[in-house]
C-alpha positions in Angstrom: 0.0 0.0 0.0 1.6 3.2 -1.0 2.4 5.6 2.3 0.0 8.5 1.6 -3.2 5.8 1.6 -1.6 4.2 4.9 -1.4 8.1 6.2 -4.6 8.7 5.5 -6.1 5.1 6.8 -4.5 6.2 10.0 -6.6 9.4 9.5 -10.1 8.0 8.8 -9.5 6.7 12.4 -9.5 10.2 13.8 -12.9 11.9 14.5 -13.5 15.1 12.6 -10.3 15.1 11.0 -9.9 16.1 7.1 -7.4 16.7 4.4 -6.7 19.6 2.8 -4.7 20.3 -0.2 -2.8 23.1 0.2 -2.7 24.5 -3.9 0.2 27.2 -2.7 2.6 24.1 -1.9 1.5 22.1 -5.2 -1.4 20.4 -3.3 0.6 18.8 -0.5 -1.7 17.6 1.6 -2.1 18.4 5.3 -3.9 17.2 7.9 -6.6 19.0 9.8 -8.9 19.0 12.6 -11.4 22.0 13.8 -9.6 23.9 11.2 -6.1 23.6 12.7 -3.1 21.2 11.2 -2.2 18.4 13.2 0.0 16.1 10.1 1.5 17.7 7.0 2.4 15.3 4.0 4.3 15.1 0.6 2.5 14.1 -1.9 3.5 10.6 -1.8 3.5 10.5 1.6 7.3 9.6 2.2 7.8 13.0 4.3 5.7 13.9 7.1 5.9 16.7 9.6 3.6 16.4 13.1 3.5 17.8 16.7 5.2 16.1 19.5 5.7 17.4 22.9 8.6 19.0 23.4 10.5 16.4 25.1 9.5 13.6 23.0 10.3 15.6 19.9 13.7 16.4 21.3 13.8 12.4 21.9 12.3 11.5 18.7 14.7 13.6 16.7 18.0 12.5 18.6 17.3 8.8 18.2 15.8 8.1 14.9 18.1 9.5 11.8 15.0 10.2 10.0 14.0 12.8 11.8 14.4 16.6 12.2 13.2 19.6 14.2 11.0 21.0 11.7 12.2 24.3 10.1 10.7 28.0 10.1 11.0 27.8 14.2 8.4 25.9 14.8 10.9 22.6 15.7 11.0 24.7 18.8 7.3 24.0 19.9 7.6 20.4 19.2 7.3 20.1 15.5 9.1 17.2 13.5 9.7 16.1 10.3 10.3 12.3 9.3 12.0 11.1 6.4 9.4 7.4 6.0 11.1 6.8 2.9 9.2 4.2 0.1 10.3 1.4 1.5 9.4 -0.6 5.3 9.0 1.7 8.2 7.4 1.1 11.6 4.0 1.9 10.6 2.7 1.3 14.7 5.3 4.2 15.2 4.0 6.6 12.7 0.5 5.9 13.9 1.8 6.7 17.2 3.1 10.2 16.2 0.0 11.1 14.3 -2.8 10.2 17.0 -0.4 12.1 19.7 -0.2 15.4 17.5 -3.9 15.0 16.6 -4.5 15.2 20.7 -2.3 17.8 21.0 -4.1 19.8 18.3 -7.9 18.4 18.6 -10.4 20.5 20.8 -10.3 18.7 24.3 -13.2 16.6 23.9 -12.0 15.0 20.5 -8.6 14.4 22.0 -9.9 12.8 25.3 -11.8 10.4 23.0 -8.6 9.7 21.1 -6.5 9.0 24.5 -9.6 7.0 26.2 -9.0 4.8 22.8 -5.8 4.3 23.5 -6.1 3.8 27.1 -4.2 7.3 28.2 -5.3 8.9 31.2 -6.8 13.0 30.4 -3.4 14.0 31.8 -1.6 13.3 28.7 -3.3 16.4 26.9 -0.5 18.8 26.3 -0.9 22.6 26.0 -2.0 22.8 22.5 -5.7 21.2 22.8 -8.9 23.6 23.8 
């Protein structure tokens, strides 16, 4: 299955989430939910940028080789990009990433549904949900 229909299988999953083709970038898609980005894409879906809190961010980025602090500052508020290549990659891990910045994004009610699914306490909502 090519990596932009597994991105956006792990997508469907998330309530009130959408894509939106961004025509400025050439119609990269990104990833919304009550209007605000929570997963941008390349077309093809080997390059992904998400939301992480800062310290797993900072982790994320000095273990894996893959990934960076994303660029125009916002690497600083947890922001990462990931190289997923064409080939094999973790695909538990990516969905891992996305369903974490889509609770970090997501008004509080959608995200507590999201971390009651995966069995997280309402503690792990970070600064960035409403």
């Amino acid at each position: 299955m090519p990596n932009i229909d597994r991105l956006e299988a792990i997508v469907a999953e998330l309530p009130e989430a959408e894509r939106v083709d961004i025509a400025e970038w050439g119609g990269h898609p990104s990833f919304r939910v009550g209007g605000k980005n929570f997963l941008f894409s390349s077309l093809s879906g080997t390059s992904v940028s998400f939301k992480l809190s800062k310290e797993e961010a900072d982790a994320v980025v000095g273990s894996d080789s893959r990934a960076s602090a994303m660029g125009y500052g916002l690497g600083r508020h947890g922001w990462v990009d990931v190289d997923l290549g064409e080939g094999e990659c973790d695909w538990d891990e990516v969905r891992e990433w996305i369903r974490t910045s889509y609770t970090l994004i997501a008004p509080k009610a959608l995200a507590e549904t999201v971390l009651a699914e995966d069995g997280l306490a309402e503690g792990g909502l970070a600064e960035g949900a409403d």
